[in-house]
N, C-alpha and C positions, 0 to 999 in steps of 0.2 A: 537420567540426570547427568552421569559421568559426559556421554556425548554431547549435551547440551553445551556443559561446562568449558567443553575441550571444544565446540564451536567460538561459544564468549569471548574463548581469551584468545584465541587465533585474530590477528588484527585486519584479515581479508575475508574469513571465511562469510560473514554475513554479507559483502558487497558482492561475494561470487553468487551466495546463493540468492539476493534482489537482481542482480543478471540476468539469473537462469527465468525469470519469467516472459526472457525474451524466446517463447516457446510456444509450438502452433497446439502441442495437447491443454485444454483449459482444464482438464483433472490437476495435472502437474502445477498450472499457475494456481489454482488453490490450495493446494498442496503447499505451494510456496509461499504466498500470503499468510496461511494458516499456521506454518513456523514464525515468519516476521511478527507478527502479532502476539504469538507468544514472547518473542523476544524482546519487542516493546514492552511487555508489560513487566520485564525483572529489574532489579536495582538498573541503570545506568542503560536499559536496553532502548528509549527513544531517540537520546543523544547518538546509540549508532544506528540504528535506523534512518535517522534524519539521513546521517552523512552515508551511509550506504544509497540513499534515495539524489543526494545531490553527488557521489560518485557514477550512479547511474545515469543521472543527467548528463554528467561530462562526458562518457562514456559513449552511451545511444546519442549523443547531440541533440538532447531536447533544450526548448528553449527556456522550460518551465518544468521543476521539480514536479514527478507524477505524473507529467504529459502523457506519457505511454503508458500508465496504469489507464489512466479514464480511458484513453483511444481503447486499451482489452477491454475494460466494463462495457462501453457502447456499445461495440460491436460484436462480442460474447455473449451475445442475450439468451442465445439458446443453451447457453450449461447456468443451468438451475447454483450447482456448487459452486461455479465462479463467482457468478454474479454475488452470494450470501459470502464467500470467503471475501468479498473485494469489500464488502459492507462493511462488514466486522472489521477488516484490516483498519477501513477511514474512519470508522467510530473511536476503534482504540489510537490509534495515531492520533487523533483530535482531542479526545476526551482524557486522555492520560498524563493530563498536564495540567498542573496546579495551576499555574500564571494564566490568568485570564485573559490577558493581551496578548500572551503567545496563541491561546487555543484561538482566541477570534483570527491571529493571522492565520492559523493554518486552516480555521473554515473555509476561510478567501482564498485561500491558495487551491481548496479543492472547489470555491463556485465561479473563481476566474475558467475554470480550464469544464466549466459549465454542469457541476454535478447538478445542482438545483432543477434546472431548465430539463437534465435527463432524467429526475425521478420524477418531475411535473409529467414531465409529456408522457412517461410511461406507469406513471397513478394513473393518470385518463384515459389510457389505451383500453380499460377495463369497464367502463363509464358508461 
């Protein structure tokens, strides 16, 4: 609790650690996801999340918030833990928010950058 705390209030510590998922171990990246989503979910933790995730944009030069999250989901298929911690990350990011208009943008911000289209085609892989 005290670590967690002393993450909160440090006012870079969460954009270093949505950084660090620019990392070829995919333990690590769920690992890291796995904290973010905890951190979403406390008083005031989506509001940095969000801007840890458009610090990260500026940063990596994406063109689109999350860009480089889905590029890891896609192409991580084979870590079982990644894949479940990336899940969970987009549900609570999505789902953690009262405002109905904000959660329908931020569905679309994850089916623009094609999440839909990757769990269709990979529900039917099994088919």
């Amino acid at each position: 609790q005290y670590g967690f705390n002393l993450v909160m209030s440090h006012p870079h510590a969460v954009n270093e650690i949505a950084l660090s998922l620019n990392n070829k171990n995919p333990r690590m990246k769920a690992l890291v996801l796995e904290l973010l989503a905890a951190v979403c979910l406390v008083r005031g933790g989506h509001e940095i999340i969000l801007a840890a995730f458009d610090n990260f944009k500026e940063v990596c030069k994406e063109k689109h918030r999350f860009e480089r999250l889905m590029e890891y989901f896609r192409n991580e298929d084979s870590s079982i833990d990644f894949m479940v911690a990336c899940m969970q990350f987009i549900n609570i990011v999505v789902h953690s928010v009262e405002d109905m208009n904000f959660r329908v943008h931020l569905q679309y911000e994850f089916t623009k950058l094609g999440l839909e289209e990757f769990l269709q085609v990979r529900g039917g892989r099994g088919s």
